[in-house]
C-alpha angles and dihedrals in degrees: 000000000000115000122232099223094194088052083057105051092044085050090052101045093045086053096054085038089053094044099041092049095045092041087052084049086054100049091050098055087050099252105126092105093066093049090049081061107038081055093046079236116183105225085255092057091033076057097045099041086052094047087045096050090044095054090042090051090054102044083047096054088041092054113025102022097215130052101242148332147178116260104250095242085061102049122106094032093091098260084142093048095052091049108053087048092058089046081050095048087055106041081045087057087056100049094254112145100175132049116178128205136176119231133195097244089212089062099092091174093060094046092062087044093055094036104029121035090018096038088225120144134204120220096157127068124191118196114226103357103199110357139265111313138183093243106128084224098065084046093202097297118124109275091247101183122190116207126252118217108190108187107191116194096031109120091246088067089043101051088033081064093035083062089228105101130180114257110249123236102276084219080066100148118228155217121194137226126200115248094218099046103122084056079045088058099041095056119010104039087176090055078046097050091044093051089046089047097050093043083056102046088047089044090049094050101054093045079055091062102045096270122140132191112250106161153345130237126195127246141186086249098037142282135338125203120215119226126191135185104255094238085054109056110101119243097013130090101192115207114219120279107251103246093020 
């Protein structure tokens, strides 16, 4: 078999990409330690693997903006999918039952990806992530994430995978996206920075009151998220966020 070396290269950037930016995630919550064990990592390689992320991290942002994508000829086959089992089968393996992600919620793409074909759901959203940057893709609007709980081995994931997922409550609360955003973005950043407003402080109110987002749903004007009370989502008994 002949081996596609720019399919190569791209795998392997997107794999160190993928590495350097989780492991500086890592570093900032605090949770370096229980890599350090997890690697079985001496203090001085602990040292070195850290001072090596973090300058990676910085020459990758400099250079490519964004942490990692698909190449567009490869979108829509399940490359993603794939992907993200395979993250679950091994985090499984390690007795590791959360993994936890943040999402552009403009995005809608992304957010069928995470609840709909993942199973994951978003209770916490944090205003302006990371700041203002220069990417065409924020388009100068502040980088609002939500954050993505991914509880493996709930019955919700495993049905979600399973394709055989459990109906929502019809009475689902919800919060809207224009259809046309990324033309809004484009070319009326103020029309861009109102509709993201409005989605956070909907999105704000309802994880106030013990909603989560479970889902989205596709209109003729754009798309809904679905919000459920936590008690009430099938297949997923949520613990209490610490500080909530």
């Amino acid at each position: 078999m002949k081996i596609n070396s720019f399919l190569l290269r791209c795998t392997l950037i997107a794999a160190l990409g993928g590495f350097l930016f989780g492991f500086e995630t890592a570093v900032i919550s605090g949770a370096e330690k229980t890599i350090q064990q997890l690697w079985s990592l001496s203090d001085f390689w602990l040292g070195f693997t850290v001072a090596a992320s973090l300058i990676g991290t910085v020459i990758g942002s400099g250079i490519f903006q964004v942490p990692g994508a698909v190449l567009a000829q490869f979108r829509d086959r399940g490359v993603g999918r794939r992907l993200k089992l395979f993250q679950r089968q091994d985090a499984l393996k390690r007795g590791i039952d959360l993994i936890e992600w943040t999402f552009d919620p403009l995005e809608v793409k992304n957010a069928h990806f995470n609840f709909v074909r993942l199973g994951a759901v978003a209770r916490r959203y944090i205003p302006d992530c990371y700041g203002v940057t220069a990417s065409p893709l924020h388009g100068g609007l502040p980088t609002d994430r939500l954050v993505a709980e991914w509880w493996l081995s709930s019955e919700r994931v495993k049905s979600i995978l399973a394709d055989d997922a459990h109906p929502m409550d019809a009475a689902a609360e919800r919060v809207s996206i224009p259809a046309n955003l990324t033309e809004i973005k484009g070319g009326n950043r103020g029309a861009a920075a109102r509709a993201q407003a409005q989605a956070r402080e909907h999105f704000q109110k309802w994880f106030a009151k013990g909603y989560v987002a479970t889902g989205v749903e596709s209109r003729v004007r754009g798309t809904d998220y679905l919000l459920e009370p936590a008690a009430a989502i099938r297949g997923l008994r949520l613990p209490e966020l610490a500080g909530i």
